[in-house]
N, C-alpha and C positions, 0 to 999 in steps of 0.2 A: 700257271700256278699249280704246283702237285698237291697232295691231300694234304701233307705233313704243314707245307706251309698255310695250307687252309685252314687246319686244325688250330695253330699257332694263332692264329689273324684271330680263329674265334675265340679264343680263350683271351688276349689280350683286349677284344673287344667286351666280352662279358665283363671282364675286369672295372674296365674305365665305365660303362654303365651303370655298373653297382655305385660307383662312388658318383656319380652322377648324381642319382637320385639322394644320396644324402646330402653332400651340397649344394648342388642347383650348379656346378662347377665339375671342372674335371676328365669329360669325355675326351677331349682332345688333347691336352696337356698329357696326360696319362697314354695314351693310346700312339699318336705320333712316334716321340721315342723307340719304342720296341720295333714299332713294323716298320721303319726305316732302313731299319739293318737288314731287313728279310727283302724288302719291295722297293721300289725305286719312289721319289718323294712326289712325282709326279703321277703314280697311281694311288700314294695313301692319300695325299692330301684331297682331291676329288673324293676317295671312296670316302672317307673319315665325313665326309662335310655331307654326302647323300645317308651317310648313315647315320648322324644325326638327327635327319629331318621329322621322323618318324617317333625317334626318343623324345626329341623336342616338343612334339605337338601334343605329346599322349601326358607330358608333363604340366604343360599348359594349358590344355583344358581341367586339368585341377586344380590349377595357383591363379588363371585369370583373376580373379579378384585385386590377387594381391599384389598385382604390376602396377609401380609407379609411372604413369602414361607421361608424364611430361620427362623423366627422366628417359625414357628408352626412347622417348621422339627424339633426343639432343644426340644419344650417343648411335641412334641408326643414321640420324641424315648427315652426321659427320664422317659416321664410319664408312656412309655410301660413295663419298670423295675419293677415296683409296682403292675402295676394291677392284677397279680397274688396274689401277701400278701394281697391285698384290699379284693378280692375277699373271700378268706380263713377267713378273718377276717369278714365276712359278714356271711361266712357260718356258724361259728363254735360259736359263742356269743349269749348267750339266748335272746330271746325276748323281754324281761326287760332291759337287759342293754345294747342293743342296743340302744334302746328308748331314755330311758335317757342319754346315751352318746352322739344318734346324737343331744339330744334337747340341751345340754353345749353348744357341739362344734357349733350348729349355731348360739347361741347367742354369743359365741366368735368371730366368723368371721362376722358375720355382722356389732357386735360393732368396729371390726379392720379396716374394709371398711370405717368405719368415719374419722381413725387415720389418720393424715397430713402424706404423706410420706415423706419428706426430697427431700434433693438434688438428681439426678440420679445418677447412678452408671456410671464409666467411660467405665467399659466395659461389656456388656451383657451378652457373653454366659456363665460364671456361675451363675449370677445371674438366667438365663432363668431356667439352667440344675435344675437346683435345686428349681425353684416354680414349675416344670415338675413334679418334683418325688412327690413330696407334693399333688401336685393335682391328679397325675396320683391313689396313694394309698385313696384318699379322695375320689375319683370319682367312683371307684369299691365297695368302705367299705359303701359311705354313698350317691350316684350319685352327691355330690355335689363340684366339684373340681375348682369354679369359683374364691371364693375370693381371693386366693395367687395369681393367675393371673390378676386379676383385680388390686389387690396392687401392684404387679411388676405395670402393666402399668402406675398405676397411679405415681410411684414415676419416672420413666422414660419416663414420657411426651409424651406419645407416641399418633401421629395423630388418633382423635377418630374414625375416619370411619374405618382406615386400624384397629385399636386396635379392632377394633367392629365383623369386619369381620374374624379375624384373633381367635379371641375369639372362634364364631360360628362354623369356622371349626375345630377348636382345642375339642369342646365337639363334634360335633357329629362322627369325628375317634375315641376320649377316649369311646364316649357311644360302636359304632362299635364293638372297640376292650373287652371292656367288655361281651360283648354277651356271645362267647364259652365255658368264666371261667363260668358265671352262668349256661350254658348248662350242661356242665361237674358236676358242683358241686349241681347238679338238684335243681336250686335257679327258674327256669322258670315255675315254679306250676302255676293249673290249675284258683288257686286266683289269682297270677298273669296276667294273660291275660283276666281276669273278669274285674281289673281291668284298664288293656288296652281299654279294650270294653269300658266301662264308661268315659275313658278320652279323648278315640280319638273328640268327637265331641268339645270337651273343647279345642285340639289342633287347631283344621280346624278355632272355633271361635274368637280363643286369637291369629291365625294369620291376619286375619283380623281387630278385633279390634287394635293389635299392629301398624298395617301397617297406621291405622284413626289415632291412639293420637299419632303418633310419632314426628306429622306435629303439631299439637294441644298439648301438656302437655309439663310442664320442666320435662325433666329426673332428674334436682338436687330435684323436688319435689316428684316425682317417688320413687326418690334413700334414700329419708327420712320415704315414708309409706311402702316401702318395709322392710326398715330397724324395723321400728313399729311392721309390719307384722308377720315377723322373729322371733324376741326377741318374743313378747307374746306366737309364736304356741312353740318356744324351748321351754320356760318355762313350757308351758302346755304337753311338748312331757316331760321334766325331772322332774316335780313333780307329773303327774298325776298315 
Protein backbone atom coordinates (compact mmCIF):
# COMPACT_ATOMS: atom_id res chain seq x y z
CA UNK A 1 0.00 0.00 0.00
CA UNK A 2 1.88 3.48 -1.17
CA UNK A 3 1.21 6.77 0.76
CA UNK A 4 -1.33 7.97 -1.83
CA UNK A 5 -3.55 5.22 -1.11
CA UNK A 6 -2.76 5.44 2.63
CA UNK A 7 -3.62 8.93 2.48
CA UNK A 8 -7.03 8.07 0.80
CA UNK A 9 -7.87 5.12 3.44
CA UNK A 10 -7.23 7.97 6.11
CA UNK A 11 -9.38 10.54 4.94
CA UNK A 12 -12.28 8.21 4.07
CA UNK A 13 -11.78 6.87 7.41
CA UNK A 14 -11.96 10.22 9.25
CA UNK A 15 -14.98 10.70 7.19
CA UNK A 16 -17.26 7.65 8.41
CA UNK A 17 -15.92 8.40 12.26
CA UNK A 18 -17.12 11.88 12.27
CA UNK A 19 -20.56 10.61 11.24
CA UNK A 20 -20.23 7.90 13.68
CA UNK A 21 -20.14 9.81 16.45
CA UNK A 22 -23.21 11.63 15.48
CA UNK A 23 -25.41 8.69 14.93
CA UNK A 24 -24.10 5.92 16.90
CA UNK A 25 -24.13 4.39 13.12
CA UNK A 26 -22.26 4.84 9.94
CA UNK A 27 -18.51 3.62 10.28
CA UNK A 28 -18.81 0.85 8.08
CA UNK A 29 -21.61 1.62 5.82
CA UNK A 30 -19.67 4.79 4.85
CA UNK A 31 -16.23 3.66 4.82
CA UNK A 32 -16.53 -0.01 3.03
CA UNK A 33 -17.79 1.59 -0.34
CA UNK A 34 -14.80 3.85 -1.12
CA UNK A 35 -11.85 1.53 0.00
CA UNK A 36 -13.09 -1.28 -2.06
CA UNK A 37 -12.26 0.37 -5.22
CA UNK A 38 -8.61 1.12 -3.76
CA UNK A 39 -8.03 -2.27 -1.66
CA UNK A 40 -9.12 -5.66 -2.18
CA UNK A 41 -12.51 -6.60 0.21
CA UNK A 42 -10.57 -9.00 1.98
CA UNK A 43 -8.06 -6.37 3.58
CA UNK A 44 -10.89 -3.65 4.11
CA UNK A 45 -13.22 -5.67 5.67
CA UNK A 46 -10.65 -7.19 8.64
CA UNK A 47 -9.11 -3.62 8.80
CA UNK A 48 -12.54 -1.65 8.93
CA UNK A 49 -13.84 -4.15 11.83
CA UNK A 50 -10.03 -3.70 14.02
CA UNK A 51 -10.52 -0.24 13.39
CA UNK A 52 -13.57 0.05 14.97
CA UNK A 53 -12.69 -1.45 18.07
CA UNK A 54 -11.23 1.29 19.56
CA UNK A 55 -13.94 3.98 18.22
CA UNK A 56 -16.38 1.57 19.74
CA UNK A 57 -15.11 1.41 23.13
CA UNK A 58 -14.11 5.20 23.66
CA UNK A 59 -17.95 5.67 22.54
CA UNK A 60 -19.25 3.36 25.06
CA UNK A 61 -17.74 4.17 27.89
CA UNK A 62 -19.78 7.26 27.49
CA UNK A 63 -23.29 5.93 26.60
CA UNK A 64 -23.11 2.71 28.91
CA UNK A 65 -25.87 3.77 30.68
CA UNK A 66 -27.85 4.13 27.97
CA UNK A 67 -27.73 0.37 26.53
CA UNK A 68 -30.81 -1.55 26.33
CA UNK A 69 -29.11 -4.78 28.00
CA UNK A 70 -31.80 -7.18 26.95
CA UNK A 71 -32.01 -5.88 23.50
CA UNK A 72 -28.27 -6.32 22.63
CA UNK A 73 -28.28 -9.72 24.52
CA UNK A 74 -31.17 -10.91 21.64
CA UNK A 75 -29.32 -9.34 18.76
CA UNK A 76 -25.60 -10.49 19.78
CA UNK A 77 -26.34 -14.10 20.57
CA UNK A 78 -28.31 -14.42 17.21
CA UNK A 79 -25.84 -12.47 15.33
CA UNK A 80 -23.20 -14.97 16.96
CA UNK A 81 -24.89 -17.94 14.73
CA UNK A 82 -23.70 -16.26 11.53
CA UNK A 83 -20.49 -14.95 12.08
CA UNK A 84 -18.88 -17.94 11.28
CA UNK A 85 -20.75 -18.41 7.29
CA UNK A 86 -19.96 -14.44 7.13
CA UNK A 87 -16.59 -15.14 7.67
CA UNK A 88 -16.22 -18.22 5.21
CA UNK A 89 -18.08 -16.19 2.78
CA UNK A 90 -15.33 -13.45 3.03
CA UNK A 91 -12.74 -15.93 2.78
CA UNK A 92 -13.62 -18.11 -0.07
CA UNK A 93 -15.16 -15.18 -2.89
CA UNK A 94 -12.61 -13.83 -5.27
CA UNK A 95 -11.74 -10.41 -5.33
CA UNK A 96 -13.98 -9.19 -8.08
CA UNK A 97 -17.04 -10.25 -6.61
CA UNK A 98 -16.54 -9.41 -3.55
CA UNK A 99 -16.31 -5.92 -4.79
CA UNK A 100 -18.99 -5.62 -6.58
CA UNK A 101 -21.31 -7.58 -4.32
CA UNK A 102 -20.48 -5.53 -1.46
CA UNK A 103 -20.85 -2.21 -3.91
CA UNK A 104 -25.04 -3.67 -4.61
CA UNK A 105 -25.57 -4.50 -1.41
CA UNK A 106 -24.70 -0.97 -0.02
CA UNK A 107 -26.56 0.71 -2.35
CA UNK A 108 -29.29 -1.49 -1.38
CA UNK A 109 -29.27 -0.82 2.29
CA UNK A 110 -28.59 2.59 2.34
CA UNK A 111 -31.59 3.26 -0.14
CA UNK A 112 -33.74 0.86 2.51
CA UNK A 113 -32.57 3.41 5.32
CA UNK A 114 -34.82 5.92 3.46
CA UNK A 115 -37.77 3.48 3.38
CA UNK A 116 -40.81 4.65 5.93
CA UNK A 117 -40.88 1.73 8.19
CA UNK A 118 -44.63 1.16 9.26
CA UNK A 119 -46.27 0.62 12.35
CA UNK A 120 -44.10 -1.35 15.27
CA UNK A 121 -44.13 -4.72 15.76
CA UNK A 122 -46.26 -5.74 18.88
CA UNK A 123 -43.65 -7.84 19.99
CA UNK A 124 -39.83 -7.75 19.63
CA UNK A 125 -37.78 -10.64 20.18
CA UNK A 126 -38.42 -12.07 16.80
CA UNK A 127 -38.26 -9.34 15.14
CA UNK A 128 -34.74 -8.41 17.21
CA UNK A 129 -33.68 -12.60 16.71
CA UNK A 130 -33.85 -12.19 13.36
CA UNK A 131 -32.23 -8.32 12.20
CA UNK A 132 -29.29 -10.34 14.59
CA UNK A 133 -28.75 -13.07 12.29
CA UNK A 134 -28.90 -10.69 9.31
CA UNK A 135 -26.49 -8.33 10.60
CA UNK A 136 -24.43 -10.84 12.59
CA UNK A 137 -23.65 -12.64 8.59
CA UNK A 138 -23.35 -8.90 7.09
CA UNK A 139 -20.96 -7.90 9.74
CA UNK A 140 -18.24 -10.86 9.16
CA UNK A 141 -19.03 -11.07 5.09
CA UNK A 142 -18.86 -7.42 4.46
CA UNK A 143 -18.08 -5.31 8.33
CA UNK A 144 -21.29 -3.67 7.62
CA UNK A 145 -24.23 -5.07 9.91
CA UNK A 146 -25.80 -1.51 10.82
CA UNK A 147 -28.74 -1.02 8.49
CA UNK A 148 -31.24 -4.07 9.41
CA UNK A 149 -30.83 -2.68 12.83
CA UNK A 150 -31.21 0.74 12.26
CA UNK A 151 -34.56 -0.40 10.30
CA UNK A 152 -35.80 -2.49 13.24
CA UNK A 153 -35.29 0.66 15.45
CA UNK A 154 -36.59 2.91 13.31
CA UNK A 155 -39.91 1.05 12.63
CA UNK A 156 -40.17 0.37 16.62
CA UNK A 157 -39.58 3.88 17.73
CA UNK A 158 -37.34 3.20 19.91
CA UNK A 159 -35.72 6.22 22.32
CA UNK A 160 -32.62 7.62 20.26
CA UNK A 161 -30.14 7.84 22.81
CA UNK A 162 -30.65 4.19 24.29
CA UNK A 163 -31.06 3.03 20.20
CA UNK A 164 -27.75 5.09 19.86
CA UNK A 165 -26.06 3.43 22.55
CA UNK A 166 -27.40 0.06 22.20
CA UNK A 167 -26.23 0.24 18.54
CA UNK A 168 -22.46 1.10 19.52
CA UNK A 169 -22.30 -1.77 21.77
CA UNK A 170 -23.90 -4.09 19.65
CA UNK A 171 -20.98 -3.56 16.64
CA UNK A 172 -18.04 -3.25 18.73
CA UNK A 173 -18.95 -7.28 20.57
CA UNK A 174 -19.96 -8.24 16.56
CA UNK A 175 -16.49 -6.54 15.43
CA UNK A 176 -14.84 -8.45 18.86
CA UNK A 177 -16.39 -11.57 18.11
CA UNK A 178 -15.19 -11.39 14.46
CA UNK A 179 -11.68 -11.24 15.23
CA UNK A 180 -10.67 -15.29 15.74
CA UNK A 181 -12.80 -16.31 12.52
CA UNK A 182 -10.38 -13.91 10.42
CA UNK A 183 -7.46 -15.05 12.61
CA UNK A 184 -8.12 -18.68 11.89
CA UNK A 185 -9.06 -18.03 8.37
CA UNK A 186 -5.60 -15.98 7.98
CA UNK A 187 -7.99 -12.81 6.76
CA UNK A 188 -5.49 -10.67 9.21
CA UNK A 189 -2.47 -10.11 6.41
CA UNK A 190 0.09 -7.97 6.71
CA UNK A 191 -2.06 -5.24 4.12
CA UNK A 192 -4.31 -5.41 6.58
CA UNK A 193 -2.70 -3.85 9.65
CA UNK A 194 -0.95 -1.36 6.97
CA UNK A 195 -4.12 -0.49 6.62
CA UNK A 196 -4.92 -0.21 10.46
CA UNK A 197 -1.74 1.88 10.54
CA UNK A 198 -3.18 4.52 8.07
CA UNK A 199 -6.66 4.71 9.69
CA UNK A 200 -6.03 4.79 13.24
CA UNK A 201 -5.21 8.68 13.07
CA UNK A 202 -8.52 9.13 11.05
CA UNK A 203 -10.30 7.15 14.07
CA UNK A 204 -8.61 9.47 17.22
CA UNK A 205 -9.80 12.60 14.56
CA UNK A 206 -13.45 11.57 13.53
CA UNK A 207 -13.83 10.93 17.28
CA UNK A 208 -13.44 14.30 18.09
CA UNK A 209 -14.79 15.94 15.30
CA UNK A 210 -17.94 13.55 15.81
CA UNK A 211 -18.20 14.61 19.51
CA UNK A 212 -17.94 18.91 17.88
CA UNK A 213 -20.84 18.43 15.04
CA UNK A 214 -23.05 16.37 17.10
CA UNK A 215 -24.09 19.60 19.09
CA UNK A 216 -23.70 21.56 15.73
CA UNK A 217 -25.25 19.41 12.51
CA UNK A 218 -28.82 17.70 11.83
CA UNK A 219 -28.22 14.11 11.88
CA UNK A 220 -31.44 14.03 9.20
CA UNK A 221 -28.90 16.15 7.19
CA UNK A 222 -25.97 13.78 8.04
CA UNK A 223 -28.32 10.91 7.31
CA UNK A 224 -29.05 12.20 3.48
CA UNK A 225 -24.89 12.93 2.47
CA UNK A 226 -24.14 9.79 3.97
CA UNK A 227 -26.72 8.12 2.15
CA UNK A 228 -25.14 10.26 -1.29
CA UNK A 229 -21.85 9.10 0.04
CA UNK A 230 -22.84 5.39 0.00
CA UNK A 231 -24.75 4.89 -3.32
CA UNK A 232 -21.84 6.80 -5.47
CA UNK A 233 -18.75 4.72 -3.69
CA UNK A 234 -21.23 1.22 -4.27
CA UNK A 235 -21.51 2.16 -7.63
CA UNK A 236 -18.02 2.87 -8.21
CA UNK A 237 -17.15 -0.50 -5.85
CA UNK A 238 -19.73 -2.54 -8.65
CA UNK A 239 -18.89 -1.16 -11.94
CA UNK A 240 -15.49 -0.20 -11.60
Amino acid sequence: MGWETGLYAFAVVLSAASLQGITGAGMMILSVPPLVVALPATVVVPGIVLLYLPLGLAQIIQLRRDVNRRRLAILVVSSALMVPLGAMMLRDLDTVTLQRGIGWLMIALALLLQVKPGPPFAREFTPCAGAGLIAGFLAASTSVSGPPLVLLGLKQRWDPARFRATLIAYFLIVSALSLPFYWEMELLTPATWRLVLYGLPGIVLGYFTGAWLRARVSVAAFRWLATGVVVVGGLAAALL
